[in-house]
N, C-alpha and C positions, 0 to 999 in steps of 0.2 A: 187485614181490614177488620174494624171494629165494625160495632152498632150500638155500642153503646153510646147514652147520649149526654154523658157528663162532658166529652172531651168538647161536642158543642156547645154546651151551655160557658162555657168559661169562656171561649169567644165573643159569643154573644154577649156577656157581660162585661169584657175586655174591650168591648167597642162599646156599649153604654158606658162604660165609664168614659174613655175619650172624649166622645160626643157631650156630654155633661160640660167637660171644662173646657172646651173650645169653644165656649161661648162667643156671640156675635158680640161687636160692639154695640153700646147703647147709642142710640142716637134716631133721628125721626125714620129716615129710610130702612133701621132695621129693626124699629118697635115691631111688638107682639100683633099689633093693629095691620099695620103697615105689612107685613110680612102676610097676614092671612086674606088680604085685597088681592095682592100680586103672586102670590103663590098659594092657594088654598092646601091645608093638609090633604093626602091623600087615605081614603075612608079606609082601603086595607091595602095597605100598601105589601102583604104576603102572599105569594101565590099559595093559595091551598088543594089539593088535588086527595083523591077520596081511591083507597087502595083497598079493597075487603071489607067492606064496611067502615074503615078509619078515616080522618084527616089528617093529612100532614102538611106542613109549610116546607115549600122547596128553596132547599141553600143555592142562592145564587152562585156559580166563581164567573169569574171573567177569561178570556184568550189574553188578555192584555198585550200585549206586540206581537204575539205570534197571529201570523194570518189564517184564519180558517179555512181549509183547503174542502172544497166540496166532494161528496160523498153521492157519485152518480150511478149507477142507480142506486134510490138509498137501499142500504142491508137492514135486513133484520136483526135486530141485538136482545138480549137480555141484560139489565141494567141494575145496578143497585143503585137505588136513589137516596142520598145520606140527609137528614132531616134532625131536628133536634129530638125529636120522640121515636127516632125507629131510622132500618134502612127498609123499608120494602123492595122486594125483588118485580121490576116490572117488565113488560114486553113491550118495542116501540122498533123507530126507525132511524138511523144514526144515517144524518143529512150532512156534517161537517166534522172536520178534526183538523190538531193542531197535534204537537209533536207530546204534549201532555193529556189534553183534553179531547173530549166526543162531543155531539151535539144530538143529543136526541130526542127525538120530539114520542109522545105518547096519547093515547087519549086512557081516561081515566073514567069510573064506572057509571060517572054520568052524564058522560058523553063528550065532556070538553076536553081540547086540544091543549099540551102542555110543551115545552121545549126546556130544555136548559143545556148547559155544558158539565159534563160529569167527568172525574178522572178516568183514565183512561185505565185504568185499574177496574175500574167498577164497570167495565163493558164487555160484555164478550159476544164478540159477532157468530151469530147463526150460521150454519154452514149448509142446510137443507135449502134447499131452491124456492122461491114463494109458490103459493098456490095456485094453479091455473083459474080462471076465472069465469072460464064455461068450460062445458065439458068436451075435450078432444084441442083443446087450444093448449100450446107448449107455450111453457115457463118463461 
């Protein structure tokens, strides 16, 4: 597993380039006008999430045909989150999996709840028992 974040960025521009020449057809239904009535741009369309004092934008993947099999009770995981500036290593709770992917959700240092599907590479489940939650109460 890398961190470095060139092997990102070349995606990332491997798909702006795409998107460039898949241009809509002209015509009234899909002017520039037209298109921001019925679909407004979205203002940040990046999740960003705050790991040690940084921002990073989190890489979407998808399960695509594979079904996401739930993860009950969820485990504890340590995760590497792959991002185009860094991987941070975070601590969260893996809610589903697929025969490649995890799903794990985390909250991030200012407080908001984040989720995504990470390779399943990049997860490794906790093996310690969660914390009791008052004292004398079992796990």
């Amino acid at each position: 597993m890398t961190s470095d974040p060139s092997i990102w960025e070349t995606y990332l521009q491997t798909d702006a380039g795409r998107l460039r020449k898949s241009g809509a057809a002209a015509s009234a239904a899909s002017s520039p006008g037209r298109r921001a009535q019925t679909s407004p741009p979205v203002p940040n369309p990046w999740d960003v999430f705050t790991h040690q004092g940084k921002p990073y934008r989190v890489m979407r993947l998808q399960p695509g045909d594979y079904p996401g099999h739930p993860i009950r009770p969820h485990q504890a995981v340590t995760a590497l989150v792959h991002t185009p500036t860094g991987t941070p290593q975070i601590h969260g709770q893996a809610t589903a999996r697929t025969p490649h992917l995890v799903h794990v959700i985390w909250e991030d240092e200012k407080g908001e709840m984040y989720g995504a599907w990470l390779p399943h590479l990049s997860v490794a489940f906790d093996n310690l028992p969660p914390h009791p939650t008052t004292e004398g109460e079992q796990p």
